[in-house]
C-alpha positions as YAML, in Angstrom:
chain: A
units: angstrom
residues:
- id: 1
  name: UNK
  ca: [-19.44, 12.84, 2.90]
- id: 2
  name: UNK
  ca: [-18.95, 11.40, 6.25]
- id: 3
  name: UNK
  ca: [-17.43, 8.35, 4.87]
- id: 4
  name: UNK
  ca: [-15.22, 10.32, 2.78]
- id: 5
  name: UNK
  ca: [-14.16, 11.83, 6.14]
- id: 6
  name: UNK
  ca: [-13.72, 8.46, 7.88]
- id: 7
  name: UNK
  ca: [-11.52, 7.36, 5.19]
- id: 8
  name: UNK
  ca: [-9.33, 9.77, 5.05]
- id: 9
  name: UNK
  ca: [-8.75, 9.66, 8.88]
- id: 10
  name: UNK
  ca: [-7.88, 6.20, 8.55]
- id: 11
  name: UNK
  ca: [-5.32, 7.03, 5.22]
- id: 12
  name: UNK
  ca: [-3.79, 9.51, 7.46]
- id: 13
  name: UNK
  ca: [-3.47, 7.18, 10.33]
- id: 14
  name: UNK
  ca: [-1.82, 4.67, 8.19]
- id: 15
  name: UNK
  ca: [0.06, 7.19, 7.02]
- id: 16
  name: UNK
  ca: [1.96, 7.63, 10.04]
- id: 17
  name: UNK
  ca: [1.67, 4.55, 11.63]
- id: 18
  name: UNK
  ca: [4.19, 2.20, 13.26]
- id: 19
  name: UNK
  ca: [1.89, -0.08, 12.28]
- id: 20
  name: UNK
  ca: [2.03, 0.53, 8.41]
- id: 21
  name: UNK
  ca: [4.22, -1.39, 6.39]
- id: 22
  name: UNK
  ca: [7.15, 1.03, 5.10]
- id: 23
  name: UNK
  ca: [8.21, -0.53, 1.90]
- id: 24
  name: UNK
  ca: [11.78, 1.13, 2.66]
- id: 25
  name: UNK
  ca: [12.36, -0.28, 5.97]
- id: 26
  name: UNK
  ca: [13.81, -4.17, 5.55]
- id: 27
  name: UNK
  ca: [11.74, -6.97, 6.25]
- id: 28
  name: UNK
  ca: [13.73, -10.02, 6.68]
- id: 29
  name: UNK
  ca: [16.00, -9.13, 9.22]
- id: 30
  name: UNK
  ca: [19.18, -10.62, 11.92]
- id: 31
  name: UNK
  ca: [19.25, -9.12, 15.01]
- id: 32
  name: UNK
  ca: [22.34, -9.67, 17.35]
- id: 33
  name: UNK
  ca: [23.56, -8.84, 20.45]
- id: 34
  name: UNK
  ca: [26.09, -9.44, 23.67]
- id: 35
  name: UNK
  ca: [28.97, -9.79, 21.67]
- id: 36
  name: UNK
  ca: [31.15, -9.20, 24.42]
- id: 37
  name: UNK
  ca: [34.29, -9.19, 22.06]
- id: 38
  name: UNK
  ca: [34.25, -12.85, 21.05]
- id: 39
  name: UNK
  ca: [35.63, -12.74, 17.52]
- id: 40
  name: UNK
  ca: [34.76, -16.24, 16.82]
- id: 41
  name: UNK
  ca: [31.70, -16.32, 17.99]
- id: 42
  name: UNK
  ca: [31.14, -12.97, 15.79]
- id: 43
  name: UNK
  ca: [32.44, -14.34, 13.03]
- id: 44
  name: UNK
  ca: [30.64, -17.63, 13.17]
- id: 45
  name: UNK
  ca: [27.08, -15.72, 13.35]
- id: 46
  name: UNK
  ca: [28.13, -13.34, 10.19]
- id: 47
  name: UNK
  ca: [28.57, -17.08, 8.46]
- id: 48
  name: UNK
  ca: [25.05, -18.16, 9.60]
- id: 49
  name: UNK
  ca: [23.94, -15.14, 7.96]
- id: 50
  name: UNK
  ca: [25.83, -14.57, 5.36]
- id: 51
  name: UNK
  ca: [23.77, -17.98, 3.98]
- id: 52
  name: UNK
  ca: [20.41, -16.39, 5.34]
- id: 53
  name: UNK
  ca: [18.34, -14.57, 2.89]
- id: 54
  name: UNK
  ca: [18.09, -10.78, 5.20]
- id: 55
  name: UNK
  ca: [18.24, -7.55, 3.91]
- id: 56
  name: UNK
  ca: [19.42, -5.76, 6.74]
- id: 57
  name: UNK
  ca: [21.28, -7.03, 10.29]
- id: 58
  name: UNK
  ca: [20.56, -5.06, 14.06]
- id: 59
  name: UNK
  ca: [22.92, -5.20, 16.89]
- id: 60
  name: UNK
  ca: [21.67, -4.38, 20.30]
- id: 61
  name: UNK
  ca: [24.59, -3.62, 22.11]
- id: 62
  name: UNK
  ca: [27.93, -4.79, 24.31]
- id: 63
  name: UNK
  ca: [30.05, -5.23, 21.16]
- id: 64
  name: UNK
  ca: [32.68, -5.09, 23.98]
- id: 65
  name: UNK
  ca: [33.22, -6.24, 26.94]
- id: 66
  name: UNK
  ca: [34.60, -10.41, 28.95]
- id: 67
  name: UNK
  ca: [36.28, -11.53, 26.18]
- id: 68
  name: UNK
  ca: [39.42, -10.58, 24.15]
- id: 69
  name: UNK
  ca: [39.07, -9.28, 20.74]
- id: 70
  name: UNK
  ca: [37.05, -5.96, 21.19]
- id: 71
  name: UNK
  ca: [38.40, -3.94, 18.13]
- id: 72
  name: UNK
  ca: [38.02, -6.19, 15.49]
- id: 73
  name: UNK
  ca: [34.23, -6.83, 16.78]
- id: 74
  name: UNK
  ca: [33.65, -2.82, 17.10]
- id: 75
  name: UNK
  ca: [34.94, -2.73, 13.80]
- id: 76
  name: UNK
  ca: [33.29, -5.72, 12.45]
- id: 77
  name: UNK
  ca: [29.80, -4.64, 13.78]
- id: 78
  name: UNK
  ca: [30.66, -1.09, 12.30]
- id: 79
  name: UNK
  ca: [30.90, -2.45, 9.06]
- id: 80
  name: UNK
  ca: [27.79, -4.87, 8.86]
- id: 81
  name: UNK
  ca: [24.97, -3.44, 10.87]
- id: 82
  name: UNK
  ca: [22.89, -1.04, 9.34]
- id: 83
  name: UNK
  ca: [21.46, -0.38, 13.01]
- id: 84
  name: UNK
  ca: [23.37, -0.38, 16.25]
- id: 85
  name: UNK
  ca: [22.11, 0.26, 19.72]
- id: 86
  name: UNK
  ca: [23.78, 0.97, 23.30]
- id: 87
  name: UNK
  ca: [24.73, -1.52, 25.66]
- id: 88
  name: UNK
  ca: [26.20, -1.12, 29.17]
- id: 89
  name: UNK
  ca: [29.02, -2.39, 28.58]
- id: 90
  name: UNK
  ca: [29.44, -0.07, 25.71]
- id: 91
  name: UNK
  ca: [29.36, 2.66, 27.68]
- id: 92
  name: UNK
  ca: [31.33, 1.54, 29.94]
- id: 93
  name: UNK
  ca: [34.47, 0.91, 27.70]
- id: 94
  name: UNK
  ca: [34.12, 4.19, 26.29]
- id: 95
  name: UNK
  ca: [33.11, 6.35, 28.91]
- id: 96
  name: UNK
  ca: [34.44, 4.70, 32.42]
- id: 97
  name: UNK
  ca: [30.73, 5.22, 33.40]
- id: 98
  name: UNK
  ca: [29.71, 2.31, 35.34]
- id: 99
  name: UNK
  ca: [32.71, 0.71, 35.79]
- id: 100
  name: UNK
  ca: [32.36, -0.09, 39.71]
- id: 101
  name: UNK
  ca: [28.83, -1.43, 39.02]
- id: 102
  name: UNK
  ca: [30.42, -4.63, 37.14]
- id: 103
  name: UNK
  ca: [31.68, -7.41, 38.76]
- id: 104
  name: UNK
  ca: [35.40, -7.77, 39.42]
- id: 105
  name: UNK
  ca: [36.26, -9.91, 36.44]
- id: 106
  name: UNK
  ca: [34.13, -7.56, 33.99]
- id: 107
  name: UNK
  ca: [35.92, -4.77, 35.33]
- id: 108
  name: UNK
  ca: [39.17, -6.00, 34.30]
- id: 109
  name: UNK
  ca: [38.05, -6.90, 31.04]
- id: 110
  name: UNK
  ca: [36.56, -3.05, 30.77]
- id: 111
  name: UNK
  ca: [39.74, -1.46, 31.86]
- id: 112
  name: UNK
  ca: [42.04, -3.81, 29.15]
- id: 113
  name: UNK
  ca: [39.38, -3.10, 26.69]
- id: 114
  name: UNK
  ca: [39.97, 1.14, 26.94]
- id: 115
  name: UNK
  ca: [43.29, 0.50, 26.62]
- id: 116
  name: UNK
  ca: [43.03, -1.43, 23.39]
- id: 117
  name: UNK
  ca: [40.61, 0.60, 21.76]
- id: 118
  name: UNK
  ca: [41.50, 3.37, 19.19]
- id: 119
  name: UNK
  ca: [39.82, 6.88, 20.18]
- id: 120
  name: UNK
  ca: [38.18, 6.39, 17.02]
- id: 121
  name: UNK
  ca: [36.28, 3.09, 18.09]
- id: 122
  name: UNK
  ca: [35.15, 4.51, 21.60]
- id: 123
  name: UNK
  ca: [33.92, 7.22, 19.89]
- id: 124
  name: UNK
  ca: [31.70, 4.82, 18.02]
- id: 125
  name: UNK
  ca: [30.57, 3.10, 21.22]
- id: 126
  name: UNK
  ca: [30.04, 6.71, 22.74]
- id: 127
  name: UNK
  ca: [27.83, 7.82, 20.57]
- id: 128
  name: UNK
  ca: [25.20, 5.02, 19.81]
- id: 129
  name: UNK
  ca: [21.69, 5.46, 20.54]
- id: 130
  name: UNK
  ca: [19.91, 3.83, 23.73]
- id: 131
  name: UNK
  ca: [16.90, 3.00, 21.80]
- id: 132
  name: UNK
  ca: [16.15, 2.82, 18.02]
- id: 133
  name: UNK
  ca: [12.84, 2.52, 16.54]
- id: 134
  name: UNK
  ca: [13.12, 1.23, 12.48]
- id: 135
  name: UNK
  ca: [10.02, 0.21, 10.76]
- id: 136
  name: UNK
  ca: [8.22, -2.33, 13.09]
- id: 137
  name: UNK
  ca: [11.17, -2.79, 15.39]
- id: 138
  name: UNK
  ca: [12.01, -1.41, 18.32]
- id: 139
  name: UNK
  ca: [16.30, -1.77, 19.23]
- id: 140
  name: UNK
  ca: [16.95, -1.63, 23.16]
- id: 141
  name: UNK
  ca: [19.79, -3.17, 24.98]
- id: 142
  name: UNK
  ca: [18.31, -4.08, 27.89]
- id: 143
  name: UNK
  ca: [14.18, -2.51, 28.66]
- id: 144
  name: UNK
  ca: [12.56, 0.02, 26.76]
- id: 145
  name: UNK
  ca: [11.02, 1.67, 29.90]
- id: 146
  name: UNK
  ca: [14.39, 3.28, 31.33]
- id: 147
  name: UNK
  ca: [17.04, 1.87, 28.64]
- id: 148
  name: UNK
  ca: [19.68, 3.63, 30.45]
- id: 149
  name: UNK
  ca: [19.17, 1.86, 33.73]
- id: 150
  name: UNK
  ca: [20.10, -1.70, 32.25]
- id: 151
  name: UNK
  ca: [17.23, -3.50, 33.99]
- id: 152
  name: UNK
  ca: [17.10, -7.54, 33.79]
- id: 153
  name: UNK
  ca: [13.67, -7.87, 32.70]
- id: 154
  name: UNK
  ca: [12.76, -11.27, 34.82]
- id: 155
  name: UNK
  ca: [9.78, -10.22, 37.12]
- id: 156
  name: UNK
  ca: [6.34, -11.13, 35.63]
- id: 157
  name: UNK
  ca: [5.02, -7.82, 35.90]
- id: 158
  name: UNK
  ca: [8.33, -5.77, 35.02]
- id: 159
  name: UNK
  ca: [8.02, -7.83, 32.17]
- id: 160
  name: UNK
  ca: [4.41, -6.83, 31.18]
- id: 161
  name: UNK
  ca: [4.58, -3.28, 32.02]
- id: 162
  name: UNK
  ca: [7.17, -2.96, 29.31]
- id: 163
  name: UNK
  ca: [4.69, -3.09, 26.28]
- id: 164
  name: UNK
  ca: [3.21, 0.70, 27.53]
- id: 165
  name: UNK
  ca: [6.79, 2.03, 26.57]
- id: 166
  name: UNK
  ca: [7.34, 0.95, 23.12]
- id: 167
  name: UNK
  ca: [4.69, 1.13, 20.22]
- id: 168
  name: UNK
  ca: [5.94, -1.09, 17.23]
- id: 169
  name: UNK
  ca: [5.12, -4.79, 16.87]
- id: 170
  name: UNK
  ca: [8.02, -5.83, 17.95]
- id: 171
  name: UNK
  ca: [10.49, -4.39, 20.64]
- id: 172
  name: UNK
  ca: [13.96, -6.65, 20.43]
- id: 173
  name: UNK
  ca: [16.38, -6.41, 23.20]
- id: 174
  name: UNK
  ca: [19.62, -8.42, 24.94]
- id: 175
  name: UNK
  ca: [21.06, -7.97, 28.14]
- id: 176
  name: UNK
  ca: [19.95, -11.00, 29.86]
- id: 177
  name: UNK
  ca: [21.98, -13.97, 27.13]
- id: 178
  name: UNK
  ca: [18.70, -15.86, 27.43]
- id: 179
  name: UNK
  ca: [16.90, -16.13, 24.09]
- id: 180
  name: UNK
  ca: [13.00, -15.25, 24.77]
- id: 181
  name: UNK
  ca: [9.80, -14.48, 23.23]
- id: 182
  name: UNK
  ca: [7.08, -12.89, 25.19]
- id: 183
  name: UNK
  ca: [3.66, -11.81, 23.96]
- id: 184
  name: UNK
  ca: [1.69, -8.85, 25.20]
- id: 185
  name: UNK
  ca: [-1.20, -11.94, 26.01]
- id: 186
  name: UNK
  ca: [-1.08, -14.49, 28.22]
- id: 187
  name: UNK
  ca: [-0.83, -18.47, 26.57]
- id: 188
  name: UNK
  ca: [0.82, -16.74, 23.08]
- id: 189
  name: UNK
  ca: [4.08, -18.79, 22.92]
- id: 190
  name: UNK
  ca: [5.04, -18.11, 19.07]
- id: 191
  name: UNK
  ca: [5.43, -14.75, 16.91]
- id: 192
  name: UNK
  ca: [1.88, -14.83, 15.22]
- id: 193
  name: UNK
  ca: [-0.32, -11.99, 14.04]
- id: 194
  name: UNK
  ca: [-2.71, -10.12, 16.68]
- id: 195
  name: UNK
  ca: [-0.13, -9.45, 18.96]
- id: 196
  name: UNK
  ca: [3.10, -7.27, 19.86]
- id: 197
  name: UNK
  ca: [6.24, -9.04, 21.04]
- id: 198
  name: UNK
  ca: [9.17, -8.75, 23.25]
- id: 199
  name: UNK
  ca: [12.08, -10.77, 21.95]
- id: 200
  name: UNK
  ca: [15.29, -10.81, 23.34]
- id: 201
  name: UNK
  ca: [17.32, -12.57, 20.99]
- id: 202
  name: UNK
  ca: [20.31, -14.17, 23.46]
- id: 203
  name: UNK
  ca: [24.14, -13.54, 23.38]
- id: 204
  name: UNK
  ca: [26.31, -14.27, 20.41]
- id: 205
  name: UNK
  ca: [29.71, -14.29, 22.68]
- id: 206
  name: UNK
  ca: [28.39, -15.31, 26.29]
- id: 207
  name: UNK
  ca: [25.88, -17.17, 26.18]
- id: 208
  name: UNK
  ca: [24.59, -18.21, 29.93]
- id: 209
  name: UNK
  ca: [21.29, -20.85, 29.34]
- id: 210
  name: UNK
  ca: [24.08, -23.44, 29.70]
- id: 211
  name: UNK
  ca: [25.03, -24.25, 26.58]
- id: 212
  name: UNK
  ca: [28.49, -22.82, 24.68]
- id: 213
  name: UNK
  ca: [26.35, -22.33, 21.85]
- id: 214
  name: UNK
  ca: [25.56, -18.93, 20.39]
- id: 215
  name: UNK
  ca: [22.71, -17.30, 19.89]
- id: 216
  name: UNK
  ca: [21.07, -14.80, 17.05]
- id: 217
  name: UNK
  ca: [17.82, -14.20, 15.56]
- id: 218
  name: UNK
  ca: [16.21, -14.12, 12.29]
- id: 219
  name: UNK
  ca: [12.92, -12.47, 11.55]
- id: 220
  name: UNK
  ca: [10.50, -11.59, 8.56]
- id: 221
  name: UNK
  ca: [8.22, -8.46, 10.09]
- id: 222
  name: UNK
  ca: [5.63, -8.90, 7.40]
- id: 223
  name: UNK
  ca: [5.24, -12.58, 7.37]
- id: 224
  name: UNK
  ca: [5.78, -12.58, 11.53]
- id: 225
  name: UNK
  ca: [8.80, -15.54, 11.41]
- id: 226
  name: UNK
  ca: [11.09, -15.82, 13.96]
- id: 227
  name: UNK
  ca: [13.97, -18.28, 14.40]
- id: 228
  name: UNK
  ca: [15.94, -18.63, 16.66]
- id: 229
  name: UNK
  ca: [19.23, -19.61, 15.90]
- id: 230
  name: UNK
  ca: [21.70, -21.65, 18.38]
- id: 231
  name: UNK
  ca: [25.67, -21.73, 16.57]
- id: 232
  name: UNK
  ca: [28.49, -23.68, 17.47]
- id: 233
  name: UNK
  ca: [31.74, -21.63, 16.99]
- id: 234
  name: UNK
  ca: [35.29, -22.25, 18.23]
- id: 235
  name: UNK
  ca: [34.83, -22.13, 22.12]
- id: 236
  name: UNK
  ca: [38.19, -22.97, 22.33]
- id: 237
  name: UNK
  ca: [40.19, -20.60, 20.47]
- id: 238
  name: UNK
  ca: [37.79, -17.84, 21.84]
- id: 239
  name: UNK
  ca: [38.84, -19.04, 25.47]
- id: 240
  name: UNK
  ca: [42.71, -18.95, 23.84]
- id: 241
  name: UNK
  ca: [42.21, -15.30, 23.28]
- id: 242
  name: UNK
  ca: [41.46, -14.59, 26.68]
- id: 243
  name: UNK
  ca: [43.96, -16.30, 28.28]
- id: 244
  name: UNK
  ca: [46.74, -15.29, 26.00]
- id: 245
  name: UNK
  ca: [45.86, -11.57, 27.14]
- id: 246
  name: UNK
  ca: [45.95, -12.30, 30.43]
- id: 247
  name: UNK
  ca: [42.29, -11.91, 31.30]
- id: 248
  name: UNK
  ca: [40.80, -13.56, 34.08]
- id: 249
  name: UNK
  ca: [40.50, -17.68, 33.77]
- id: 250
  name: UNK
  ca: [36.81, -17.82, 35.11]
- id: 251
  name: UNK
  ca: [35.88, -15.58, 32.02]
- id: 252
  name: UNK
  ca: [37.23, -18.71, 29.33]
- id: 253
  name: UNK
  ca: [35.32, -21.18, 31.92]
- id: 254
  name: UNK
  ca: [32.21, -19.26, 31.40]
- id: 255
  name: UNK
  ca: [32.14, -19.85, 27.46]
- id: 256
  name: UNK
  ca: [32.63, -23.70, 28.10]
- id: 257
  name: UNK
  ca: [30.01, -24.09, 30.78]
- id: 258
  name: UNK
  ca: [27.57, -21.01, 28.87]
- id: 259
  name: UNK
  ca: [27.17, -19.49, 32.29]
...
């Protein structure tokens, strides 16, 4: 009798756990994020998967924001991600909130950006979600502790402290543009079973670990792969953009040096 017991706690706990595979949740996924309105670089990644055998694709935010296309990326993300998440820039564009806290060039990108937008599309950005939890993954722009305070996880033991707030495998988040993989155990450099992960999966349009090339991520939750994938796209038609609308020069400079 008391096993009887035992196992039906642990059918119940599987039941419900994060931990359980959900055979309706997709397991080979792309995750994407820090767009910043770089249509080639946005279309270039859609190409790299497009050829990649996924079954669902996550964006984690700043669809908008630096560069020079922001409505056809809004409505390009709209259309292909099954799962999109909040990023500061995001609400930014769509809400003014935030707008002194950027630097002077990302400000004037914001405010040409609001003007460019349809109601329709800031709407969209209005209303995503800070955080997202499908399946195994946890979506968060920037920490999973405070989303809303877009924190630059970079301290050690910010870092760490991070894997009380989330309960999934895997917790994938942006912000930064530096592709990373972080283990919730010390000397665990590669996604492998027995641990939870924090991966932040770079920048598709602004890349800044000094190279021009983009950056996505694709991942198989049941078998634990992860690849990182680095693109090369049109840097300079996407720096063309932004100098045709009359957006500051440094922001083209930036794509060229990946800065």
């Amino acid at each position: 009798m008391a096993r009887a017991v035992v196992l039906d706690a642990f059918s119940q706990y599987v039941a419900h756990s994060s931990f359980a595979f959900q055979p309706d949740t997709p397991v080979r996924i792309a995750v994407l994020s820090d767009i910043h309105a770089n249509l080639h670089a946005l279309q270039a990644a859609f190409r790299i998967i497009d050829k990649a055998d996924v079954e669902a694709i996550y964006c984690l935010g700043d669809i908008v924001g630096y560069n020079a296309d922001p409505g056809p990326c809004v409505d390009l993300v709209q259309e292909r991600c099954t799962h999109v998440v909040q990023g500061n820039h995001d609400r930014v564009v769509a809400t003014g909130e935030g707008l002194a806290d950027l630097p002077a060039d990302a400000q004037q990108a914001a405010i040409y950006h609001r003007s460019v937008l349809t109601d329709a599309q800031r709407a969209f950005l209005r209303d995503l979600p800070l955080i997202d939890t499908v399946g195994r993954c946890t979506l968060v722009h920037a920490s999973p502790d405070v989303p809303a305070s877009w924190k630059r996880l970079s301290a050690y033991g910010d870092i760490r402290a991070q894997f009380e707030h989330f309960d999934t495998p895997f917790c994938f988040t942006g912000h930064t543009h530096i592709p990373a993989v972080i283990a919730d155990a010390l000397g665990v450099f590669e996604v492998r079973t027995g641990h939870r992960y924090l991966i932040n999966v770079g920048s598709v349009g602004q890349p800044r670990d000094h190279t021009a090339k983009g950056s996505l991520v694709l991942f198989d939750t049941e078998a634990r792969i992860h690849r990182c994938v680095r693109f090369a796209y049109d840097v300079d038609g996407a720096a063309s953009r932004i100098q045709a609308e009359g957006l500051p020069r440094r922001l083209a400079q930036r794509l060229h040096n990946g800065q």
